[in-house]
C-alpha positions as a Markdown table, in Angstrom:
| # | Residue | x | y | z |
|---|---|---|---|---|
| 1 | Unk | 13.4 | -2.3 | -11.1 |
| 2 | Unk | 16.4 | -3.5 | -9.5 |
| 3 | Unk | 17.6 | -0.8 | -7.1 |
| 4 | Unk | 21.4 | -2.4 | -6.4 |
| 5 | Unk | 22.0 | -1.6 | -10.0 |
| 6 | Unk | 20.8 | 2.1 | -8.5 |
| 7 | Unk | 23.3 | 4.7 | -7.6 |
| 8 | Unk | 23.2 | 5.6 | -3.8 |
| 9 | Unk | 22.6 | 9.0 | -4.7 |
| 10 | Unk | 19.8 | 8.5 | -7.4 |
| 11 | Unk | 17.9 | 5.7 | -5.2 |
| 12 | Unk | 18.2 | 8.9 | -2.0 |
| 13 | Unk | 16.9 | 11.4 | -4.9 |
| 14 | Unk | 14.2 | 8.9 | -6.5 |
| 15 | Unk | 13.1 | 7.9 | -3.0 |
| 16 | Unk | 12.4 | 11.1 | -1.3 |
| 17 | Unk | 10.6 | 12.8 | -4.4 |
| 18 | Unk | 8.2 | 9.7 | -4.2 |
| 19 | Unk | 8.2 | 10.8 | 0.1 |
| 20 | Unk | 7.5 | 14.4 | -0.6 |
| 21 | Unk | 5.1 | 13.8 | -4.0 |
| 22 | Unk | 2.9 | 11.4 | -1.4 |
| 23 | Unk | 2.6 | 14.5 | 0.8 |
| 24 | Unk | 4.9 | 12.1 | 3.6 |
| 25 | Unk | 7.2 | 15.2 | 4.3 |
| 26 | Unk | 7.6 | 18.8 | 4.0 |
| 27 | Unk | 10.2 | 20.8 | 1.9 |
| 28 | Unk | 12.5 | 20.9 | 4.3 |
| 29 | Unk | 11.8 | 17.9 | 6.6 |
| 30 | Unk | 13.0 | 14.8 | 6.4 |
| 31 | Unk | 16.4 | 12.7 | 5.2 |
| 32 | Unk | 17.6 | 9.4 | 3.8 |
| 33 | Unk | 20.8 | 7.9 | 4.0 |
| 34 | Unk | 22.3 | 4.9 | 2.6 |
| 35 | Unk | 25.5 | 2.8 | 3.9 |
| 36 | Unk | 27.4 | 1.1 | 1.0 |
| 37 | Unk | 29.9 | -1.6 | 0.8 |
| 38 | Unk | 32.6 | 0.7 | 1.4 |
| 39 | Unk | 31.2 | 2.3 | 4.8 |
| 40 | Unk | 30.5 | 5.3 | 3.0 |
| 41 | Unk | 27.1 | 6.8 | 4.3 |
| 42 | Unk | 25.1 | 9.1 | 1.1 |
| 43 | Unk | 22.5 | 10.8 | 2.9 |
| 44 | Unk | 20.2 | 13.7 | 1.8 |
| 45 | Unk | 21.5 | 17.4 | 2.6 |
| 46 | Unk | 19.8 | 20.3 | 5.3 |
| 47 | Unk | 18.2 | 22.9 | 4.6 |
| 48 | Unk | 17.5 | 22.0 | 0.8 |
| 49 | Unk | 14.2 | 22.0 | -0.9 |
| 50 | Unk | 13.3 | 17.9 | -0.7 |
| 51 | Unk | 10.9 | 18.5 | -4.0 |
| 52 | Unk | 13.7 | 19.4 | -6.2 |
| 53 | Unk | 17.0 | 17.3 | -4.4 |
| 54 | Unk | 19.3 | 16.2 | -7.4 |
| 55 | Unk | 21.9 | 13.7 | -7.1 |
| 56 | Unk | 24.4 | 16.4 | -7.4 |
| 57 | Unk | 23.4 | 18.0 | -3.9 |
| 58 | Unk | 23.9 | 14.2 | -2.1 |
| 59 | Unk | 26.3 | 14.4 | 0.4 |
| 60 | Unk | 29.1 | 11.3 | 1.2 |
| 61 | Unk | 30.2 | 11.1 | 4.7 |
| 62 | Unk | 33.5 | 9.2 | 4.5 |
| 63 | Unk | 34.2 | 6.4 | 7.4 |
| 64 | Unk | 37.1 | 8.8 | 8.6 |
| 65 | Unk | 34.6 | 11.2 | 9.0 |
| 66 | Unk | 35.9 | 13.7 | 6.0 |
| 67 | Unk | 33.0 | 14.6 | 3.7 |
| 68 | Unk | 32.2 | 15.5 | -0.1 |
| 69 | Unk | 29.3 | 17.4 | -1.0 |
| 70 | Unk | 27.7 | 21.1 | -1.9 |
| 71 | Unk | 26.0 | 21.2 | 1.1 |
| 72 | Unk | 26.4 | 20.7 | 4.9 |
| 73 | Unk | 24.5 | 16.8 | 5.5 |
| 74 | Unk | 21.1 | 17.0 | 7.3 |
| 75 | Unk | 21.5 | 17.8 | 10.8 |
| 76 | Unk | 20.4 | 14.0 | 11.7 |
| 77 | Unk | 23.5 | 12.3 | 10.7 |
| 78 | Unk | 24.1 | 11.2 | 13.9 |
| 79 | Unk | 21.5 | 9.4 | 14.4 |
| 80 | Unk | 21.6 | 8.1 | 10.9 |
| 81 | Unk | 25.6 | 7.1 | 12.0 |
| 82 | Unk | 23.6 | 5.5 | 15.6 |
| 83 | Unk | 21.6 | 3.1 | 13.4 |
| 84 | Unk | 24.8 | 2.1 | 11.2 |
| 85 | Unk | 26.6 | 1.5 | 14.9 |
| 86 | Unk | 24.2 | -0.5 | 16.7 |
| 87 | Unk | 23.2 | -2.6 | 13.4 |
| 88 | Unk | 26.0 | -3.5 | 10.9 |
| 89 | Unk | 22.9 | -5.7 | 9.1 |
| 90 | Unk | 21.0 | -2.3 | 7.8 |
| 91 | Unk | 22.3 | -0.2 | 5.3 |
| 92 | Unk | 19.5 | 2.2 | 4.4 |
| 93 | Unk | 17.5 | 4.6 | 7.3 |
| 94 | Unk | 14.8 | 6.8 | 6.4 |
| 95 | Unk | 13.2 | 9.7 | 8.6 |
| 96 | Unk | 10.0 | 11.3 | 7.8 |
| 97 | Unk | 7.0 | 13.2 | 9.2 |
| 98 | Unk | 3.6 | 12.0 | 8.0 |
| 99 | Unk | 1.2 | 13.8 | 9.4 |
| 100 | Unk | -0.6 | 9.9 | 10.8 |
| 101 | Unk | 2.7 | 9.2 | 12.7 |
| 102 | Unk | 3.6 | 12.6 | 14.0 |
| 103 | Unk | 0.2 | 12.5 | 15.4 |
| 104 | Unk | 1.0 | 8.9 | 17.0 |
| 105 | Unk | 4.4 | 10.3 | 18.1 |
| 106 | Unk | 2.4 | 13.2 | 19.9 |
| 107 | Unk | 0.2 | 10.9 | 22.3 |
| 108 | Unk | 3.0 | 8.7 | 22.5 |
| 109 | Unk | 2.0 | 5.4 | 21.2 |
| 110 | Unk | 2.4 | 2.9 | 17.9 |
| 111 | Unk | 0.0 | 2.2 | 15.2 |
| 112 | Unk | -1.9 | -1.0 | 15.5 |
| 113 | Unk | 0.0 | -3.3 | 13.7 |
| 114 | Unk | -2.7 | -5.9 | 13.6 |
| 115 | Unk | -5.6 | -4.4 | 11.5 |
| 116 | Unk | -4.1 | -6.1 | 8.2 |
| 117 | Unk | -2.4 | -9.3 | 8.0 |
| 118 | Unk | 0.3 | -7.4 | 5.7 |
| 119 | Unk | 1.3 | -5.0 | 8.4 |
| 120 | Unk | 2.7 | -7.3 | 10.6 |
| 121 | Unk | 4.5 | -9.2 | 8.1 |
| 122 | Unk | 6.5 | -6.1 | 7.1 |
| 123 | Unk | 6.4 | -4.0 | 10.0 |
| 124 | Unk | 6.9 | -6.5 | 12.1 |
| 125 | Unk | 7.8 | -4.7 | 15.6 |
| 126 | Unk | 7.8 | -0.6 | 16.5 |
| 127 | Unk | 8.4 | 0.8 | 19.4 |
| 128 | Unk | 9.2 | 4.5 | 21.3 |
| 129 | Unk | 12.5 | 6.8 | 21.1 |
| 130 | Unk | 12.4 | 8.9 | 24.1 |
| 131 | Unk | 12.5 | 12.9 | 22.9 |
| 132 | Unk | 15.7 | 14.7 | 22.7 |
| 133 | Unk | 16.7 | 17.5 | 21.0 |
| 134 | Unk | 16.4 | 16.7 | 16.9 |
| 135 | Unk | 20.2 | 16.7 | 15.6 |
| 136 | Unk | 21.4 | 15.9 | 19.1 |
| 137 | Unk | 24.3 | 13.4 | 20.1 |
| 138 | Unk | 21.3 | 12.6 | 23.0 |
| 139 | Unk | 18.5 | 12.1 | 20.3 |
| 140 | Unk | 20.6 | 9.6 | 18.6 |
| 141 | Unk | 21.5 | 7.8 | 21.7 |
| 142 | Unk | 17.9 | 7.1 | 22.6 |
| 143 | Unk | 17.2 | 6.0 | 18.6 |
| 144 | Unk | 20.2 | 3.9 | 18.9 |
| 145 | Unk | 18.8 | 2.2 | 21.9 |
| 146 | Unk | 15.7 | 0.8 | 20.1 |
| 147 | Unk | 17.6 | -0.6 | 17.2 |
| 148 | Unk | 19.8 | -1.8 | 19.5 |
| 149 | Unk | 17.0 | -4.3 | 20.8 |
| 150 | Unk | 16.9 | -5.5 | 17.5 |
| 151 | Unk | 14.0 | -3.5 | 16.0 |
| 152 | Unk | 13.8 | -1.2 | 12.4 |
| 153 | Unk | 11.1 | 1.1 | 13.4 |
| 154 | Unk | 11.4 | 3.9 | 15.9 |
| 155 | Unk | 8.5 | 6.1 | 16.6 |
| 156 | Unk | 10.2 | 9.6 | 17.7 |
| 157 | Unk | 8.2 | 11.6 | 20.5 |
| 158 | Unk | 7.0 | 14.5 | 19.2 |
| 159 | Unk | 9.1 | 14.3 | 16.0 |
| 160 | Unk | 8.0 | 11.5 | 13.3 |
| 161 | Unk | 9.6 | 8.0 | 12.7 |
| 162 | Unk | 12.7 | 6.7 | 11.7 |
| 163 | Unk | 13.0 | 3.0 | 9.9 |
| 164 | Unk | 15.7 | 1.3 | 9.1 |
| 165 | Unk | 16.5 | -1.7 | 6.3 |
| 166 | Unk | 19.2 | -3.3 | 4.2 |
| 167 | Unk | 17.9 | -1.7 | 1.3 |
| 168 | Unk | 16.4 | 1.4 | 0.8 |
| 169 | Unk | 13.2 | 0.3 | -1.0 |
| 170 | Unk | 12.2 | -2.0 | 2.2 |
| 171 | Unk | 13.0 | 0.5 | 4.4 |
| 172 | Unk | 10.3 | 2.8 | 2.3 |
| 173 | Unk | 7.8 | -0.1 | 2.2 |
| 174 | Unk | 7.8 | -0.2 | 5.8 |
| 175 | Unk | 7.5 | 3.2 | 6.1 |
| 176 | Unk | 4.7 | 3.6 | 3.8 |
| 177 | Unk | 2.9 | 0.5 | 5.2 |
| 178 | Unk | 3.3 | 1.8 | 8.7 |
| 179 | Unk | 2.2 | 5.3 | 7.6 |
| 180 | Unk | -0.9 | 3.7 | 5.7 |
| 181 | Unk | -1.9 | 1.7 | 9.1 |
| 182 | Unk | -1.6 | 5.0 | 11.1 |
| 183 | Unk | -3.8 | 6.5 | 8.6 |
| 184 | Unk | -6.5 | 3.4 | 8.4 |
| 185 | Unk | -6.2 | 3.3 | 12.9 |
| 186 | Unk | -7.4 | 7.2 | 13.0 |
| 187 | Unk | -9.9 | 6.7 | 10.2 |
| 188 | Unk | -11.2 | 3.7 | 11.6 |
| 189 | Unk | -11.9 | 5.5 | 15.1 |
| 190 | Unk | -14.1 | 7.9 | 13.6 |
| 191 | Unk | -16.4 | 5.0 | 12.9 |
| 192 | Unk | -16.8 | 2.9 | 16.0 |
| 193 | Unk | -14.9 | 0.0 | 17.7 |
| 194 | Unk | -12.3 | -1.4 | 15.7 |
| 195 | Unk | -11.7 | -5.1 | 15.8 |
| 196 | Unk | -7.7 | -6.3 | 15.0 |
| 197 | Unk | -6.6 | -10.2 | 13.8 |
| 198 | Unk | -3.9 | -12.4 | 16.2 |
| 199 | Unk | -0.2 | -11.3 | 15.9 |
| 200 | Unk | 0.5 | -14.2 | 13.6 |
| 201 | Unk | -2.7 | -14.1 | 11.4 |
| 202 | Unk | -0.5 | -13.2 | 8.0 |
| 203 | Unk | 1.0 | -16.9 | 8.6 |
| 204 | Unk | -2.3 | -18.4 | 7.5 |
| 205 | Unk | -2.1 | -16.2 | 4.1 |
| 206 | Unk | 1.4 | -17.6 | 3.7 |
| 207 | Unk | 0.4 | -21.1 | 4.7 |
| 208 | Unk | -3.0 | -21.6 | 2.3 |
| 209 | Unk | -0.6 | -19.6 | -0.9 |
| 210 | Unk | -0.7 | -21.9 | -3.5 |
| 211 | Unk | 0.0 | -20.2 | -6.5 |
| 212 | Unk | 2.8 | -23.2 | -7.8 |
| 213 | Unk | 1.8 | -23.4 | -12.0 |
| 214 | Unk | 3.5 | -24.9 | -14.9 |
| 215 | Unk | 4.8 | -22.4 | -17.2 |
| 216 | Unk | 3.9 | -21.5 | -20.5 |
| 217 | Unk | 5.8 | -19.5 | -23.7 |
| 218 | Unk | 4.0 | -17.1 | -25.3 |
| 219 | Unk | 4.7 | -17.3 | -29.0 |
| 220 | Unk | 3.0 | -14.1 | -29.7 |
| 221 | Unk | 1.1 | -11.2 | -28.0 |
| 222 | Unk | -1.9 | -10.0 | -29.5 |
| 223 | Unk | -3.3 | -6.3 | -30.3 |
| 224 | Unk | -5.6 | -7.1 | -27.7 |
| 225 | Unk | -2.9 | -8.2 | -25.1 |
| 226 | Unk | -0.8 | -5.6 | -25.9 |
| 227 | Unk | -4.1 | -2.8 | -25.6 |
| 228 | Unk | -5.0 | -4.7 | -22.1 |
| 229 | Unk | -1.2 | -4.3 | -20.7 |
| 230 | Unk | -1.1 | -0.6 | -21.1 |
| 231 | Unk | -4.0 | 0.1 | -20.2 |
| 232 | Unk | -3.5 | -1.7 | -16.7 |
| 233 | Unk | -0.2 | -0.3 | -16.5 |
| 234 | Unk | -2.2 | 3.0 | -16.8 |
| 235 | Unk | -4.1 | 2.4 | -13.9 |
| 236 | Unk | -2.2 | 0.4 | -11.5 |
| 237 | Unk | 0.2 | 4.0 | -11.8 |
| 238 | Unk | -2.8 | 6.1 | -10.9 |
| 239 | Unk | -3.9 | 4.1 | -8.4 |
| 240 | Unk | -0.8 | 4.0 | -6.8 |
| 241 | Unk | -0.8 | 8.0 | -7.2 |
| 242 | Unk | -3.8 | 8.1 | -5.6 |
| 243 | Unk | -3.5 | 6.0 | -2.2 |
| 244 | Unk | -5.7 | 2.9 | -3.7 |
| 245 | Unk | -2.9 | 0.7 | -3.1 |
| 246 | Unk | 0.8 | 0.4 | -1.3 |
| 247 | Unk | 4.1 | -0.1 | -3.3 |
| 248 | Unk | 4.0 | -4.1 | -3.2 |
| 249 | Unk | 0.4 | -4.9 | -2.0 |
| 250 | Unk | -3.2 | -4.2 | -4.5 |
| 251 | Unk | -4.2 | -7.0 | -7.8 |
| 252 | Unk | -5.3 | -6.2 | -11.1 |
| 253 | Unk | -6.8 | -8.6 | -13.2 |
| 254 | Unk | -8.2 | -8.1 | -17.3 |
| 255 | Unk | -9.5 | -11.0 | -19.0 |
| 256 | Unk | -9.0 | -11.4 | -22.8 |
| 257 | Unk | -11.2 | -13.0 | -24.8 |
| 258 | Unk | -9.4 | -16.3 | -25.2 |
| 259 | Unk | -10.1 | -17.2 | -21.6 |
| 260 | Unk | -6.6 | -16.0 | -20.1 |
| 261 | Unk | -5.9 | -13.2 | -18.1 |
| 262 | Unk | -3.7 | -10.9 | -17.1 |
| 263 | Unk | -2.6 | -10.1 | -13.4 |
| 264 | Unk | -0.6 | -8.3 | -11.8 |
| 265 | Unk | 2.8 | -10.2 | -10.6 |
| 266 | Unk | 4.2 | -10.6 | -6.7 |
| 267 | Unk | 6.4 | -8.2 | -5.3 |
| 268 | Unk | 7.4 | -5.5 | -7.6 |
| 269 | Unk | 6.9 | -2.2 | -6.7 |
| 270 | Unk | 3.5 | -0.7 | -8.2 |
| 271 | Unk | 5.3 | 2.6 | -8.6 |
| 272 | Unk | 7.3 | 1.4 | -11.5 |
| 273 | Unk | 5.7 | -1.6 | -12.9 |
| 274 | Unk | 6.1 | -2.2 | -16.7 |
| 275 | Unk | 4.0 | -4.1 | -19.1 |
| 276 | Unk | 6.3 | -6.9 | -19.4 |
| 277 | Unk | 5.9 | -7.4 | -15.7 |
| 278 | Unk | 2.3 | -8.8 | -16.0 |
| 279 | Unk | 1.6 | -12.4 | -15.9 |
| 280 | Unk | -0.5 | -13.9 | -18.4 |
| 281 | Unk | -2.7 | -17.2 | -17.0 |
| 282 | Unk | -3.9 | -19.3 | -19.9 |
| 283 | Unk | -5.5 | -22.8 | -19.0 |
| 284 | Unk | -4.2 | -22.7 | -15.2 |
| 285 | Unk | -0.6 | -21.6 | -16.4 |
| 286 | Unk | 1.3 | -18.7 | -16.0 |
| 287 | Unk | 4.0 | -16.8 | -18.5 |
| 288 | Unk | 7.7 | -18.3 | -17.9 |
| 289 | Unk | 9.7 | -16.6 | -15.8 |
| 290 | Unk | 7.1 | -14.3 | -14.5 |
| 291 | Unk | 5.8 | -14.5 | -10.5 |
| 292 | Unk | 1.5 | -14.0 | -10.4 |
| 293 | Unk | 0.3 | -12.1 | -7.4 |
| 294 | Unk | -0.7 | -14.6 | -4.9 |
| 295 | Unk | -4.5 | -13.7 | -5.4 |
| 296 | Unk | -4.5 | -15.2 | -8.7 |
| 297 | Unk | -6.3 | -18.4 | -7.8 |
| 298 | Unk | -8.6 | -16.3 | -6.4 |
| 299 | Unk | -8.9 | -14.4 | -9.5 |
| 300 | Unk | -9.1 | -17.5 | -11.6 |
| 301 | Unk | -12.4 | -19.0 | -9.7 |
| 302 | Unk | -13.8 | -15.5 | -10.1 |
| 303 | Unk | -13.8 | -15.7 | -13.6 |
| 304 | Unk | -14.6 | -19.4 | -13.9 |
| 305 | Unk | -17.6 | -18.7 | -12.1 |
| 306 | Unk | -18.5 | -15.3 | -13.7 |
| 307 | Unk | -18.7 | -14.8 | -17.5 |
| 308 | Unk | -19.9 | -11.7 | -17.5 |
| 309 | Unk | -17.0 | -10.4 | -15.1 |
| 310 | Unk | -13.9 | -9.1 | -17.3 |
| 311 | Unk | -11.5 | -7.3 | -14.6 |
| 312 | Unk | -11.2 | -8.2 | -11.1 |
| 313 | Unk | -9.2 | -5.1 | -8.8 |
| 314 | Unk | -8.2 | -6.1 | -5.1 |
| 315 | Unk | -7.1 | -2.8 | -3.3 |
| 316 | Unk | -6.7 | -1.1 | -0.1 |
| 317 | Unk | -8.6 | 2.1 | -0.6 |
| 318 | Unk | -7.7 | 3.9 | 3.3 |
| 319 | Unk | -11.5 | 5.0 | 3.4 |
| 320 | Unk | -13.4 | 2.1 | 2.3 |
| 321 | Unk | -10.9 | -0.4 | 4.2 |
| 322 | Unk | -11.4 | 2.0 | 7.8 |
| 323 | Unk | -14.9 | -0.3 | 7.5 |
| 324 | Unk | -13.1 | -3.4 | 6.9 |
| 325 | Unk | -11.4 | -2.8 | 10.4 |
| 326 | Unk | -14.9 | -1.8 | 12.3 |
| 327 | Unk | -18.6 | -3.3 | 12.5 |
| 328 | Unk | -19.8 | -0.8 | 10.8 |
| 329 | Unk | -21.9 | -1.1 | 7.5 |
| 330 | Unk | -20.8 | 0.4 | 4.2 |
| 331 | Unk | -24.0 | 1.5 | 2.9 |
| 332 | Unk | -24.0 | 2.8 | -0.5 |
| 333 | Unk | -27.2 | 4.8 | -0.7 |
| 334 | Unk | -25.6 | 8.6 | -0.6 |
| 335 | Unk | -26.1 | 9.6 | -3.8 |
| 336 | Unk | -27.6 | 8.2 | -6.8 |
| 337 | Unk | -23.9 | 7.6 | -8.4 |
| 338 | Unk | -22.7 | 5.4 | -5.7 |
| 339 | Unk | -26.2 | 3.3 | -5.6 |
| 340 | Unk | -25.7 | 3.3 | -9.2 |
| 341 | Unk | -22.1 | 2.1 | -9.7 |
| 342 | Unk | -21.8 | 0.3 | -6.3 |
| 343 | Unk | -25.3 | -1.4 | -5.3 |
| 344 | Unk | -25.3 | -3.6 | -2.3 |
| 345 | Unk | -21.6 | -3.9 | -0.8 |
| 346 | Unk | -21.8 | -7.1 | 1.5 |
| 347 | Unk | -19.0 | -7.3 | 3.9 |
| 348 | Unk | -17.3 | -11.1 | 4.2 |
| 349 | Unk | -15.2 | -13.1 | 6.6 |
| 350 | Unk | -11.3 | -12.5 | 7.0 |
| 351 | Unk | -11.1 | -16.5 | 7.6 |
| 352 | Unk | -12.9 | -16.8 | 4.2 |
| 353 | Unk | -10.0 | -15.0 | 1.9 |
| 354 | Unk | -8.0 | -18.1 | 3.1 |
| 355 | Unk | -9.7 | -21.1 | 4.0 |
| 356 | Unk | -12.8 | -20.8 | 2.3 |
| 357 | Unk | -12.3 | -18.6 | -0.9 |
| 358 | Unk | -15.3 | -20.4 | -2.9 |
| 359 | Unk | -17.9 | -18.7 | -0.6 |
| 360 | Unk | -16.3 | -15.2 | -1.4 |
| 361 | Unk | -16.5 | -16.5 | -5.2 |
| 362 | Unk | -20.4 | -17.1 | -5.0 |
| 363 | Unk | -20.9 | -13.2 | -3.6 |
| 364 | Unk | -20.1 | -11.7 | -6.7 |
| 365 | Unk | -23.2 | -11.2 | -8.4 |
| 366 | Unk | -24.8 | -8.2 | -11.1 |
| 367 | Unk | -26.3 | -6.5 | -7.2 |
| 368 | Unk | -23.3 | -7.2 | -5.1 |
| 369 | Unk | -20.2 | -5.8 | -7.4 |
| 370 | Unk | -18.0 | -5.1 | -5.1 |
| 371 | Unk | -16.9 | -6.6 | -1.2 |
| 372 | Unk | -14.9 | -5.5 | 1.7 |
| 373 | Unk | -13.5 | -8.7 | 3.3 |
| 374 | Unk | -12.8 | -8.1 | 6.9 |
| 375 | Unk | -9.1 | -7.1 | 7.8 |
| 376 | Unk | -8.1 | -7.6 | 4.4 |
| 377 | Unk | -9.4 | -5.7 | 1.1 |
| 378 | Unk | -11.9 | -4.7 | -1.2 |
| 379 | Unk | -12.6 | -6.6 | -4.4 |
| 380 | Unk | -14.3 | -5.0 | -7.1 |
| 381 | Unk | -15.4 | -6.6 | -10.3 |
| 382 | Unk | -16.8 | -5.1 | -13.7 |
| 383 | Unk | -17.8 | -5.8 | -17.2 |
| 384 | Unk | -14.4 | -4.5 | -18.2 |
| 385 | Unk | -11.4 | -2.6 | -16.6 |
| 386 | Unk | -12.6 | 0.6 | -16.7 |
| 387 | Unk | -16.1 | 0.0 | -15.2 |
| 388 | Unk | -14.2 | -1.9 | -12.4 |
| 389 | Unk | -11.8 | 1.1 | -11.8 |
| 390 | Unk | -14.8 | 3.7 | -11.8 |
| 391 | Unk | -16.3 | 1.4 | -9.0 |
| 392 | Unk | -13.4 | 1.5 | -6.9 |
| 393 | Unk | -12.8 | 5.2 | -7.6 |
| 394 | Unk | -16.7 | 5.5 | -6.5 |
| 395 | Unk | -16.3 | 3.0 | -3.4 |
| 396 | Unk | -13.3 | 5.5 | -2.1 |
| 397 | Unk | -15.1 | 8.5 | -2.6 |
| 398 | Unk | -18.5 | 7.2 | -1.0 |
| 399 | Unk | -16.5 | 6.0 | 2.3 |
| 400 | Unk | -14.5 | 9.2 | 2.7 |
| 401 | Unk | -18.1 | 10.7 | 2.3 |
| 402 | Unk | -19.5 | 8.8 | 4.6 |
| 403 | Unk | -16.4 | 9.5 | 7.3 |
| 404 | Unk | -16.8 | 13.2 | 6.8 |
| 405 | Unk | -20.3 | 12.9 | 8.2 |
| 406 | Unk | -19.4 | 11.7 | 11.6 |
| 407 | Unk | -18.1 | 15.4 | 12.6 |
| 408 | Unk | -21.5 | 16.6 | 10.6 |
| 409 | Unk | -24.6 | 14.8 | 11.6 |
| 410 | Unk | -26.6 | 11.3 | 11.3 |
| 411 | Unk | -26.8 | 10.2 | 7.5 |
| 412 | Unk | -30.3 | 10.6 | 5.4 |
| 413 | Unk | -30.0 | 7.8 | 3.1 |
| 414 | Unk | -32.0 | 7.6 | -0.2 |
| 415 | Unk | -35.3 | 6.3 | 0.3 |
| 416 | Unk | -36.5 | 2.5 | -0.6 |
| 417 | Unk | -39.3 | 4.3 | -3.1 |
| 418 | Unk | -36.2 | 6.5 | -4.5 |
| 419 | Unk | -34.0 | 3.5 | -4.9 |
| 420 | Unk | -36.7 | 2.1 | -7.1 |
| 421 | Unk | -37.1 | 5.0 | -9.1 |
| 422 | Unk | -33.3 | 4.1 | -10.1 |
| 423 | Unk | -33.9 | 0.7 | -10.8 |
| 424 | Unk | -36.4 | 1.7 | -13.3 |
| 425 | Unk | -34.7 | 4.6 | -14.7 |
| 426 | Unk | -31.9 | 2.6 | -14.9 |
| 427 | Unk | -33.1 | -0.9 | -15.4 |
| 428 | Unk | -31.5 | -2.9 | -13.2 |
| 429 | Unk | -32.5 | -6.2 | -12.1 |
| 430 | Unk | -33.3 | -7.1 | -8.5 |
C-alpha cells in the first residue's frame, strides 16, 4: 500500500483506528495531523469518539489560519502547528498515550533504545518535553524546542509522546516501535538485569545483508502456492493483531514441495500485506520485481539443512523477547502443553544472527524447535505452518506465564520423572 496515493483524511482515519484497535489510545485521547503540499494541516477533531472518526469529521486548518470542518480541531493544534514551524522536513505528527510511555513520561525518562538493533535504526534519538498545560501556547513551545534540536520523538511529562515524520506511516512505525521497546524495558525488569547492544549495533545487520539474487518469472502458480499464500497472509494479519510482530519487522517462511519457498518481503507494512506481496525463492532466486525480507538467507540454510522443517517464523513476541534482553532462562516445563509444543528453547548469541548464522542453522533440531537469539528474535520452526504458528502462539503464552509469576512466587517446574512420562506418552525422541 502506497499511502501518497492516500487521502490526508483517510490515511488520519485509517491510522488512528489501527492506534485505538492496538489499545495505544483512549476514545477520546489522542490526534494526528498531516501537512500537505499546499500548507494545509488535516488533523483529527476534539472531543470525538477516535473508534469511529470518519473522514468526514477531519478537520483542514488553512495556512491563513481559516478552517473547514464539523468539528472544532483537537485542542493540540498548536503544538501540531510548533512541529510544522520548527521543521519544514516533517509533514505528519502523531500524539498518543500508550500506557508503556505514559508510564516513562511519569518518572521522566526514555525507553532504552538499545535492547533491539531495530529500535535505534528507527527511533533513532528521544528525548524530554518539559510539562505545560496540554493545548497550551507554552506546551507547544517546549515540544517545539526538542524538534527544534533536530529530533522526531518527544516524550511529554506526564502526558504521552508526540513523533513526528514526513509521512504518516513512519511517524506510526516509530511510534509503534518506541511503544513496543517501552513495553519489552518494563517487561524485561520484572525478570532481572537487562543487558543492551552498542548504539550502532543495527549497522552490523545492515553491513552482513546480503540478500542480492537473480530474478526469476513465474510462469504459473500452483494450487499449492496459491493455498500456502493465503494461508500466510492469514497469519502474518493475526499475528500482527496480536502483538507477535511490529508493522515492518517479523518473517514468515512456507516451503512447497518443489524445494522453493515463500517469505515474506522487506518493508511493507504487515498490517496490509497481500498475497502477491510474497516472494517466492526457487534455486537461490527470488520472484522479479519483488524485495525478500532480509532473513531469507537465513531461511534458505534452515531448510537446506533441515528436511523435515516446512515453515520457519522470526517474531518479536513482547513476552518471550523480555528474555532475549535479560540472562534469564526460558524454561519450558510449566505445563505439559508448552513441554509438549516447545521442548528445550536454547538461547543463542546476538553476534551469531550476523556473523556466524551457520551455528544458529545447526540448533534447530526435533528437541530444540524453537530459539530466542539475544537482542534480536525468536525463531520457530515446524513440520508445516500451522504447527510452527501453534509454537509461537505457545512460546508467548508460556513467557507471559512465566512473567506473571514474579509478583506470585518461585516456579515448581514439572519433574525430570514427569517429563518422561511425556516422552513416553507422547513418543518423543531424546
Amino acid at each position: 500500500m502506497n499511502i501518497q496515493y492516500i487521502h490526508p483524511a483517510d490515511q488520519l482515519v485509517m491510522f488512528m483506528q489501527r492506534i485505538y484497535d492496538k489499545g495505544m489510545t483512549t476514545m477520546s485521547g489522542g490526534n494526528l495531523s498531516i501537512k500537505d503540499s499546499d500548507g494545509n494541516v488535516w488533523i483529527t477533531p476534539g472531543s470525538v469518539d477516535k473508534g469511529t472518526l470518519t473522514r468526514k469529521d477531519i478537520i483542514c486548518v488553512h495556512p491563513d489560519g481559516s478552517m473547514e470542518g464539523p468539528h472544532k480541531p483537537s485542542s493540540e493544534l498548536p503544538f501540531h502547528l510548533s512541529v510544522y514551524k520548527m521543521r519544514p522536513d516533517l509533514s505528519a505528527v502523531l500524539h498518543a498515550h500508550p500506557p508503556a510511555l505514559v508510564a516513562f513520561s511519569v518518572v521522566r525518562k526514555t525507553p532504552n533504545l538499545d535492547l533491539l538493533p531495530t529500535v535505534r535504526q528507527i527511533c533513532r534519538d528521544v528525548q524530554i518535553a518539559t510539562y505545560d498545560v496540554p493545548g497550551s501556547e507554552a506546551l507547544a513551545e517546549q515540544i517545539g524546542k526538542v524538534f527544534a534540536r533536530g529530533c522526531d520523538i518527544a516524550i511529554l511529562e506526564n502526558h504521552g509522546v508526540c513523533v513526528g515524520a514526513p509521512d504518516m506511516f513512519t511517524a506510526f512505525q516509530r511510534f509503534e516501535t518506541l511503544n513496543y521497546t517501552a513495553q519489552l524495558e518494563i517487561l524485561a525488569n520484572k525478570l532481572g538485569t537487562i543487558h543492551a547492544l552498542p548504539e550502532n549495533a543495527y549497522l552490523s545487520g545492515e553491513a552482513n545483508f546480503q540478500a542480492r539474487m537473480d530474478d526469476f518469472i513465474p510462469h504459473s502458480y500452483s494450487s499449492e502456492e496459491l493455498a500456502a499464500r493465503r494461508d500466510m497472509i492469514t497469519l502474518i494479519r493475526r499475528s500482527y493483531q496480536m502483538g507477535l510482530f511490529t508493522a515492518t519487522h517479523g518473517t514468515y517462511s512456507v516451503r512447497l514441495s518443489d524445494g522453493s519457498f515463500l517469505i515474506t518481503p522487506y518493508g511493507i507494512d504487515r498490517a496490509y500485506l497481500r498475497e502477491e506481496d510474497l516472494v517466492r525463492i526457487k534455486a537461490g532466486m527470488k520472484e522479479v520485481g519483488k524485495e525478500p525480507s532480509r532473513a531469507v538467507g537465513m531461511h534458505q540454510k534452515i531448510y537446506e539443512a533441515h528436511p523435515d522443517v516446512n515453515a520457519i517464523l522470526l517474531a518479536h513476541p513482547v513476552h518471550a523477547m523480555a528474555f532475549a534482553v535479560t540472562d534469564a532462562k526460558f524454561d519450558a516445563r510449566t505445563i505439559p502443553e508448552s513441554y509438549i509444543q516447545l521442548r528445550n528453547v536454547k538461547k543463542l548469541p546476538y553476534e551469531d544472527i550476523y556473523k556466524n548464522p551457520d551455528a544458529i542453522i545447526s540448533e534447530f533440531t526435533p528437541t530444540h524447535p524453537a530459539a530466542i537469539v539475544e537482542n534480536d528474535c525468536v525463531i520457530v520452526t515446524g513440520s508445516n505452518l500451522l504447527n510452527a504458528f501453534d509454537r509461537l502462539e505457545v512460546m508467548e503464552s508460556t513467557a507471559n506465564s512465566i512473567l506473571n509469576t514474579c509478583d506470585l512466587g518461585e516456579i515448581v517446574h514439572i519433574s525430570d520423572k514427569e517429563i518422561e512420562d511425556l516422552k513416553i506418552a507422547f513418543n518423543f525422541e531424546d
